[in-house]
DRENDO-1510 file (C-alpha; in Angstrom, 1 decimal, always signed):
<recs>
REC; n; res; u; v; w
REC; 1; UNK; +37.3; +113.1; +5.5 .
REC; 2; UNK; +34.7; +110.1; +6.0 .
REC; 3; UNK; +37.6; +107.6; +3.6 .
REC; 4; UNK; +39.9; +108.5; +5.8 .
REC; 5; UNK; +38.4; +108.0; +9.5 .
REC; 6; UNK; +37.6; +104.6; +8.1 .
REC; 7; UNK; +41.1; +103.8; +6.9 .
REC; 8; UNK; +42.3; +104.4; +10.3 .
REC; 9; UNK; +39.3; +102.3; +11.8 .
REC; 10; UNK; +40.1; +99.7; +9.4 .
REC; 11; UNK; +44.4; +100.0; +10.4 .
REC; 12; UNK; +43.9; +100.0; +14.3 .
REC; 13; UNK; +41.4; +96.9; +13.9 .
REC; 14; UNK; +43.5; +95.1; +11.8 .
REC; 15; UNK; +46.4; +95.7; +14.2 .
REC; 16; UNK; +44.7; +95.1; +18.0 .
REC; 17; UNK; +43.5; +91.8; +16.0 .
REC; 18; UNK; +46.8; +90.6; +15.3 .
REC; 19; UNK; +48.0; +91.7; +18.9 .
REC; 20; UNK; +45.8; +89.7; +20.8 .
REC; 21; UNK; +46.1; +86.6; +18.5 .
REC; 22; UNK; +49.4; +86.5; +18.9 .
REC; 23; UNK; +49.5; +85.4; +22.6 .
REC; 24; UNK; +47.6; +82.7; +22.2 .
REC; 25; UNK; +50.0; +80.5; +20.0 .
REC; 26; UNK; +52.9; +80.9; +22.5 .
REC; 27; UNK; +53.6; +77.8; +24.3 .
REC; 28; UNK; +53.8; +77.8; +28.5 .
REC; 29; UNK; +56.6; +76.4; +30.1 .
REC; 30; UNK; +55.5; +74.3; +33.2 .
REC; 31; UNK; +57.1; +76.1; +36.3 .
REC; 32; UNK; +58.8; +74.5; +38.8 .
REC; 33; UNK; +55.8; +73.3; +41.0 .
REC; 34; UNK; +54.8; +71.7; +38.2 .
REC; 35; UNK; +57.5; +70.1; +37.2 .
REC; 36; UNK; +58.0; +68.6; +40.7 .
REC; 37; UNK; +54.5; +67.7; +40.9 .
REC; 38; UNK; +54.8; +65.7; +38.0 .
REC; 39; UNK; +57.9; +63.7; +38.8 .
REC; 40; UNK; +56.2; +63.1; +42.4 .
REC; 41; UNK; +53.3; +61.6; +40.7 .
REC; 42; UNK; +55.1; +59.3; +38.6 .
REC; 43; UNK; +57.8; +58.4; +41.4 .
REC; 44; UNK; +54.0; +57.5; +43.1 .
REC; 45; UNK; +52.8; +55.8; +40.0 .
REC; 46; UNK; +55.8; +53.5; +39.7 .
REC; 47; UNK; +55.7; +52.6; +43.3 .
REC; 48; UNK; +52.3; +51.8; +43.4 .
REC; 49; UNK; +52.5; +49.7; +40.2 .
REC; 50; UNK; +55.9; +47.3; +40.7 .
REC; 51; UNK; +54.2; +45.6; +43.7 .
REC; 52; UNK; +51.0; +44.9; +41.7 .
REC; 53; UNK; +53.0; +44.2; +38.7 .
REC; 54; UNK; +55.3; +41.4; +41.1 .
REC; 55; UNK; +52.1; +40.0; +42.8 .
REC; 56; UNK; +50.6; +39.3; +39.1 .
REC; 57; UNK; +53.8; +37.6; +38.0 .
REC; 58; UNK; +53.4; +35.4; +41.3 .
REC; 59; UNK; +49.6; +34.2; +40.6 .
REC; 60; UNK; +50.7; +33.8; +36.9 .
REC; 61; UNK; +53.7; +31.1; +37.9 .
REC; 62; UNK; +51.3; +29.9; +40.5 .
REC; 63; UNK; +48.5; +29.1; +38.3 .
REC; 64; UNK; +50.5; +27.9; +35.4 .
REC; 65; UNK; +52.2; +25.5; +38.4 .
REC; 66; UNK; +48.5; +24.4; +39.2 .
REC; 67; UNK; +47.8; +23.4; +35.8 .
REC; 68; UNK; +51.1; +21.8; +35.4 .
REC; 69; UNK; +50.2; +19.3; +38.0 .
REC; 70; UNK; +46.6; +19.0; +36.9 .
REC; 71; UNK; +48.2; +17.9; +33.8 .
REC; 72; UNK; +50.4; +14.8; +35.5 .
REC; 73; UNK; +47.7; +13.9; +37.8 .
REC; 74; UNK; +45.3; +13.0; +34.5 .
REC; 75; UNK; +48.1; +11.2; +33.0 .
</recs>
């Protein structure tokens, strides 16, 4: 009588342990907020960074047009 209550004990464990770890290896697919959240923020991102990324290419040319002409006026 005493086996056998802790067979079952030991079978519904064993089985609410596997239910619950199941849920955690599932993977959760980013809903459509999300999703639009995410492609707003980069739209942002990109906006934000192709002026900066212009204005550096400017002072680049500009300084390597300053040295340039450092360079003729020691020669």
């Amino acid at each position: 009588m005493k086996s056998r209550k802790t067979i079952i004990m030991l079978f519904l464990s064993s089985i609410l342990l596997c239910a619950c770890s199941g849920d955690n290896d599932k993977e959760t697919k980013a809903g459509k907020i999300d999703t639009m959240t995410k492609e707003i923020g980069q739209e942002a991102v990109r906006m934000i960074k192709t002026p900066i990324e212009k204005a550096q290419a400017v002072a680049d040319e500009e300084k390597k047009r300053a040295q340039e002409m450092d360079a003729r006026g020691n020669q």
